[in-house]
C-alpha positions in Angstrom: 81.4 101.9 124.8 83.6 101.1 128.2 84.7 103.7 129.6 88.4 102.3 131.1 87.7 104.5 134.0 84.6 102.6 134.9 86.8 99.9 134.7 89.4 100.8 137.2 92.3 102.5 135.6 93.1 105.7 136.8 94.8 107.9 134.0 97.3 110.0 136.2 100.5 108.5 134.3 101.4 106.7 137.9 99.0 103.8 138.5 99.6 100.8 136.3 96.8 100.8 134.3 97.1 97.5 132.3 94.9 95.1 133.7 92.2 97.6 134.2 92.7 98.4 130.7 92.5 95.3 129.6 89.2 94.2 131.2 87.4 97.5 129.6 88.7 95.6 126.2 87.7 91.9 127.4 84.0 93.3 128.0 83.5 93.7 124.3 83.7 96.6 121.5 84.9 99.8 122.3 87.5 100.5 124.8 87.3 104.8 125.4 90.2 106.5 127.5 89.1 110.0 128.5 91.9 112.3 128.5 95.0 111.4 130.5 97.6 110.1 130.6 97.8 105.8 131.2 100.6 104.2 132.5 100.5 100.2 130.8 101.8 97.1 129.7 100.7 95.0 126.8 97.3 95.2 125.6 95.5 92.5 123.7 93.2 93.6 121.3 89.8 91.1 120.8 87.9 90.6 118.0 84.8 93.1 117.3 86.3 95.7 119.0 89.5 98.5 119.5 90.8 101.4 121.6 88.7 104.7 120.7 91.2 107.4 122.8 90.3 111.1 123.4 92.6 113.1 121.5 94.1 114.2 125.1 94.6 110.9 126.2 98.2 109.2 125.9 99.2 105.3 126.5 102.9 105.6 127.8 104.8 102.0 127.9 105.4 100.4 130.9 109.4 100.9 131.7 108.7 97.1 133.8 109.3 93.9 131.7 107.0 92.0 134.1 104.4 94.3 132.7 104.4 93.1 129.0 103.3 89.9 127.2 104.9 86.6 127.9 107.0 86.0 124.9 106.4 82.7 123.9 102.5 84.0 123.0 102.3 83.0 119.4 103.3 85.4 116.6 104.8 88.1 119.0 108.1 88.0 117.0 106.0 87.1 113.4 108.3 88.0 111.0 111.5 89.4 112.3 114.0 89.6 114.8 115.4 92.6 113.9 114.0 94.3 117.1 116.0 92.5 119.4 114.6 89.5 121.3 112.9 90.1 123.9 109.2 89.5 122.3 107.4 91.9 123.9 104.9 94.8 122.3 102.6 97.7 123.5 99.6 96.2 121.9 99.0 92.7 120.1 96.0 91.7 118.0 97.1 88.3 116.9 94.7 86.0 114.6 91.5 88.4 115.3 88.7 90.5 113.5 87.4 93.8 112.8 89.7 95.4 115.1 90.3 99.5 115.1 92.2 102.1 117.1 91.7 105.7 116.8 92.8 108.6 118.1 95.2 109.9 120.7 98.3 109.1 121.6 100.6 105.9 122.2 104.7 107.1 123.5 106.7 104.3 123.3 109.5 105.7 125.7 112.6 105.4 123.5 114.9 107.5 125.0 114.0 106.8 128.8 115.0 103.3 128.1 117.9 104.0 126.0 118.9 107.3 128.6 123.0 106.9 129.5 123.6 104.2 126.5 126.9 104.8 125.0 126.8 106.6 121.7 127.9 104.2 118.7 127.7 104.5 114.8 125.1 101.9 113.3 125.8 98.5 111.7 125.2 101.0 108.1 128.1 103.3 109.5 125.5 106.0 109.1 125.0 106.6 112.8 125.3 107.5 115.3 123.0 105.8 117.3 122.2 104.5 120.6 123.7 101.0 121.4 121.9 98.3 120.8 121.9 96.2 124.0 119.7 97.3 126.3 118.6 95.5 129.8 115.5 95.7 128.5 114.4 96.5 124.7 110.1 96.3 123.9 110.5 95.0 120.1 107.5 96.4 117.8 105.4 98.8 119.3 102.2 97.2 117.4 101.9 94.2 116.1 98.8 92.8 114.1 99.2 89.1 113.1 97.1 87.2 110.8 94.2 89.4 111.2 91.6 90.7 109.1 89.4 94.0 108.4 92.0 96.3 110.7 91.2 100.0 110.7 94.3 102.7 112.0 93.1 106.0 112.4 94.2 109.7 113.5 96.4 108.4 116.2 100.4 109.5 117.4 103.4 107.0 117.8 106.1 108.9 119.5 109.5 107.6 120.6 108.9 103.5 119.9 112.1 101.8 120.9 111.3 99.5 117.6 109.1 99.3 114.8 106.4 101.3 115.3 103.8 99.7 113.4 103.9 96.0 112.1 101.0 93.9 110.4 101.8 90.5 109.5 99.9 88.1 107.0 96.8 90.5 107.5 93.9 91.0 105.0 91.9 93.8 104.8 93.7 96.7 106.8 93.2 100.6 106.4 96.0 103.3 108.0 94.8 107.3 107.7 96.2 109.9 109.3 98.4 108.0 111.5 101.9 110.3 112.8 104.7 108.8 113.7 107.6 110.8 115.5 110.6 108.4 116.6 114.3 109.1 117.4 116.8 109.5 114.7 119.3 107.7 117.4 117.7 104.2 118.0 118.0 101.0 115.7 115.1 99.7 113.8 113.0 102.3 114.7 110.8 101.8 111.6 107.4 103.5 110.7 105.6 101.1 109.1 106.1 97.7 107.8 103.8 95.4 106.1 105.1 91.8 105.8 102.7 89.3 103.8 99.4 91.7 103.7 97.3 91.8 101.5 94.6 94.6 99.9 95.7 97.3 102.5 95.5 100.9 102.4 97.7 103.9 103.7 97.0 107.3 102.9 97.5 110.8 104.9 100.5 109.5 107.3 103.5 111.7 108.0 106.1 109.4 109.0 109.5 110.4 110.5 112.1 107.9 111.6 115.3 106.9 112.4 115.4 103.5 110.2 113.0 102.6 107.5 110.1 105.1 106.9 108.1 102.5 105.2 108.5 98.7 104.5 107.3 96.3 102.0 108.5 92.5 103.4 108.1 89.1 102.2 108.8 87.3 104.7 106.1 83.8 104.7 107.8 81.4 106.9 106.2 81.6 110.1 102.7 82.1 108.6 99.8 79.6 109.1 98.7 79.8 105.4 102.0 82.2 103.2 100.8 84.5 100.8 102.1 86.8 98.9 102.6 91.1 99.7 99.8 92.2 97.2 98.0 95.4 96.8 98.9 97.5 98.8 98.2 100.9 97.9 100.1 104.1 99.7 99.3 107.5 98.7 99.3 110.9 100.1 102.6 110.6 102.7 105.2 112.5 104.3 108.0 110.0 104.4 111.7 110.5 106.3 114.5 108.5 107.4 117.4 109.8 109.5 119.8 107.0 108.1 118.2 104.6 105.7 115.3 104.3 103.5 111.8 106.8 102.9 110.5 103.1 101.1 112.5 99.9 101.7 111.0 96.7 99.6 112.1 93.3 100.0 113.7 90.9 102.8 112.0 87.4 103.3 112.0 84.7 100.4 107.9 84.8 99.3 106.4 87.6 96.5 105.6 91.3 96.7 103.7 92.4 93.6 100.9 94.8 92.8 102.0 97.5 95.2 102.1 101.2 94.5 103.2 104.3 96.0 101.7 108.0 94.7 101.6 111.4 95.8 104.6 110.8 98.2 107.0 113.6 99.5 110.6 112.1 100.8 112.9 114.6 102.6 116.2 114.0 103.8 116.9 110.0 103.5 119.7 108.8 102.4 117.8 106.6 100.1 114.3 107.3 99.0 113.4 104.5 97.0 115.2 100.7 97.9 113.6 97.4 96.4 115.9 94.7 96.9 115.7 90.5 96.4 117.8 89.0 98.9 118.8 90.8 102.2 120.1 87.9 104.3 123.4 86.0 104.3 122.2 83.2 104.3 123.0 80.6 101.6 119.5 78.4 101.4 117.8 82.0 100.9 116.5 82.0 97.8 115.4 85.8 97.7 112.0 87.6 97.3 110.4 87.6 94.2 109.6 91.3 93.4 107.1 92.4 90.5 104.4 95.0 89.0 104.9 98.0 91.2 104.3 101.2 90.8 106.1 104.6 92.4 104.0 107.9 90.5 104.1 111.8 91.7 107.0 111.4 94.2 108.8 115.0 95.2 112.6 114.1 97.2 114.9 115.6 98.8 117.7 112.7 99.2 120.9 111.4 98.5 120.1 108.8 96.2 116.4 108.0 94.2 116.5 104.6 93.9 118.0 101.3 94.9 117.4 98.4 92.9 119.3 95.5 93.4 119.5 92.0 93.6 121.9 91.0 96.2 122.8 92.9 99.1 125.9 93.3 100.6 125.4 90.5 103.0 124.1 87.9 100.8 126.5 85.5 100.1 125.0 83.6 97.4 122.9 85.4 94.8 119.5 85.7 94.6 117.1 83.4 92.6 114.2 85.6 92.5 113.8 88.4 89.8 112.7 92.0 89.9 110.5 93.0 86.8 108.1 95.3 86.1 108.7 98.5 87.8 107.7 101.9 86.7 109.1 105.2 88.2 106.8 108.0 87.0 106.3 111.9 87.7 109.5 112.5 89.9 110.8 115.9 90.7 113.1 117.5 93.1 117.0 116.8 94.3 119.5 114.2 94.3 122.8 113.4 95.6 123.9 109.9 94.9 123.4 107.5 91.5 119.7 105.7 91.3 121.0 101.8 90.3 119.5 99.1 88.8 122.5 96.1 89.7 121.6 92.4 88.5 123.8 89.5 89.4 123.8 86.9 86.0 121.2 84.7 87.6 117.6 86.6 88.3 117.0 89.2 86.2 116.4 93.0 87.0 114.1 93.8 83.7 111.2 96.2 82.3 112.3 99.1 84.4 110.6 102.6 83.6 111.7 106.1 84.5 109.1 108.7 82.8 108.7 112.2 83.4 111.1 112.8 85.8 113.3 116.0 87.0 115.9 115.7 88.9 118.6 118.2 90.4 121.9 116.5 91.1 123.3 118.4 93.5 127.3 118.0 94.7 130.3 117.1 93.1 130.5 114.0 92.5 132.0 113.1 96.0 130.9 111.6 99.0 131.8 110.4 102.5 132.9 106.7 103.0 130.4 105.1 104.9 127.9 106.7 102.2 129.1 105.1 99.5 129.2 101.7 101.1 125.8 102.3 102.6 124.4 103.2 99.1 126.7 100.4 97.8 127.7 102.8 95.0 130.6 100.9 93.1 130.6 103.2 89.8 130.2 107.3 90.0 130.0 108.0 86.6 126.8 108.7 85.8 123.6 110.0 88.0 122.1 106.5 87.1 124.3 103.6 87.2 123.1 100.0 85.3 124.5 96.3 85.9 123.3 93.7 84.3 119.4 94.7 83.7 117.9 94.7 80.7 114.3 96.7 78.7 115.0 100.0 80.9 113.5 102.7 79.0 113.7 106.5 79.8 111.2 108.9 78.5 111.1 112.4 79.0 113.6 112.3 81.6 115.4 115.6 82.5 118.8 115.8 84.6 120.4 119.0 85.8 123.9 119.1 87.4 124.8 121.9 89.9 128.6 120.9 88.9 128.2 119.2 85.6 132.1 119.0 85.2 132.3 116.4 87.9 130.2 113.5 86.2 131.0 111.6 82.8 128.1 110.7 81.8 124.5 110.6 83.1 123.6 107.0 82.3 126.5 104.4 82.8 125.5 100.9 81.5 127.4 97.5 81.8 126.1 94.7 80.4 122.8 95.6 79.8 120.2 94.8 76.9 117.7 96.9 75.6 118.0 100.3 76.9 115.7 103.0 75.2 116.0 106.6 75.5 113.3 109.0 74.1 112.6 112.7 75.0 115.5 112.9 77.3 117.3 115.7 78.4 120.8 115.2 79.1 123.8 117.0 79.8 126.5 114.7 79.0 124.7 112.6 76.0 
């Protein structure tokens, strides 16, 4: 174990730490950081080893850009540019092995860098938020690329001016008991997003956000060898989002499929569950091919259960890909807004499942502006609306109004095939 002390840096959250840091990790296995609190740029983890932090010590983000990675190291911006584009990250493990981190603390400075920005409503007009230009903006706080056996463990993200949390084309990864705390006023602050992975693990986290709690991407173009999201298994969270989405699933043009979600609680997002084929304008985007996944013992507290649509409202051209074989399962608690299942006539939206579920639909039947656009709600009739999707069945599903006056029905269909209702308990039907 090296001791980063032995190694030069000096913990009083003054000294610029990095390169002492960094040659405690270059010496092989175990970097340790006593308590205190170290003052760094970008970290590069190496194979056959990690960061092992007291549960006293912190790793604050340098404030410097000549302090962070050189942006044209490959794989820095794997994935996405949603965080800006400046390329630069607290800590990058990019094509390497058995790599860990646990414990501790890593503060990603948020609002010190954001501090005097003008106050503006997000691109979603659910804001506000802090502008989105910045002198200086770190993108993804973490970024595993193309790396196998990873283990997360018992470790703090506080305040990370991006995503928090990204693995990319990874195999083999475990998250447990990892917090994340970020501002509800900054852009693309997500929790966790997993683009491409395949056979991870996330259990135990308690993740609130500004953005997207949770991703699921498919996003294979700048991978050495594309693959496909697959199992990936989350179970035991706390998941919130100030403006968005607890879950969000889809973006890229590759496969997500054998994924589940259990034993989640979702409080206060507008939207708790999104899966969705084609995100981007873009015409030659063909959409993400969605499939097999699985969303059991889920208690919300949100405006709207689920999302599940094609095309979103800045895709141009519908989506090839299809979205089959979901199954919604063991849901309880309160909603706000219509779940939706919305197909476009040229992929399919099919074998959709809602069992066992009770929901509270709270309101009137009225909403603010910016929701409805947000949640892309085109029809209020009923608490679940369906467009073009065909073999949804609903067993033992149970819907109570708190003003049962303001809703015609509870499930509003359009062009739809095969719809199945059994065991149902329903105001209106």
């Amino acid at each position: 174990m090296n001791n980063v002390k032995d190694f030069g840096a000096i913990g009083d959250g003054i000294a610029n730490d990095t390169a002492a840091i960094q040659r405690a990790i270059d010496a092989g296995g175990t970097a340790y950081f006593p308590a205190g609190k170290y003052l760094t740029g970008t970290l590069f983890l190496r194979s056959n080893g990690g960061l092992q932090l007291d549960p006293n010590a912190v790793l604050f983000a340098s404030l410097d850009i000549n302090d962070y990675n050189d942006p044209s190291v490959p794989h820095t911006m794997a994935g996405s540019k949603a965080c800006g584009e400046s390329c630069r990250h607290l800590i990058i493990a990019d094509q390497v092995e058995n790599v860990f981190i646990r414990g501790g603390q890593f503060n990603g400075r948020g609002e010190e860098i954001f501090k005097s920005r003008e106050m503006i409503y997000s691109k979603t007009g659910l804001g506000p938020v802090w502008k989105y230009v910045v002198d200086f903006r770190p993108a993804q706080l973490m970024v595993f690329s193309e790396c196998k056996r990873i283990r997360l463990n018992d470790f703090t993200i506080l305040d990370a001016t991006a995503w928090s949390c990204f693995l990319y084309g990874c195999e083999d990864a475990t998250i447990d008991g990892i917090r994340i705390r970020n501002s509800p006023y900054i852009g693309e602050d997500d929790g966790i997003d997993i683009d491409c992975c395949s056979h991870v693990t996330v259990s135990n986290c308690d993740i609130e956000v500004g953005d997207d709690a949770f991703t699921l991407r498919a996003c294979d173009g700048r991978l050495t060898n594309p693959r496909p999201c697959e199992w990936v298994t989350i179970s035991n969270c706390i998941l919130r989002s100030a403006y968005a989405h607890a879950i969000r699933i889809g973006v890229g043009n590759g496969e997500i499929r054998n994924c589940s979600f259990s034993n989640i609680s979702v409080l206060g997002s507008h939207i708790a569950i999104h899966v969705n084929a084609k995100y981007s304008g873009d015409d030659k985007a063909t959409g993400a091919y969605i499939h097999d996944l699985a969303f059991r013992n889920f208690h919300v507290d949100v405006g709207q259960l689920a999302f599940v649509r094609l095309d979103y409202r800045f895709a141009e051209a519908p989506s090839q890909k299809s979205i089959r074989h979901l199954q919604f399962d063991n849901i309880d608690g309160c909603v706000r807004q219509p779940s939706m299942l919305r197909g476009n006539g040229v992929a399919e939206i099919s074998d959709i499942n809602f069992s066992n579920i009770s929901l509270q639909v709270l309101g009137d039947n009225t909403r603010d502006e910016n929701v409805r656009k947000f949640c892309m709600i085109e029809g209020i009739d009923g608490a679940f609306e369906l467009n073009q999707a065909k073999d949804v069945n609903f067993f033992n599903v149970k819907l109570q109004y708190e003003h049962p006056e303001c809703w015609k029905c509870d499930v509003a269909q359009k062009d739809c095939d095969d719809v199945t209702f059994q065991c149902c308990q329903f105001p209106h039907q």
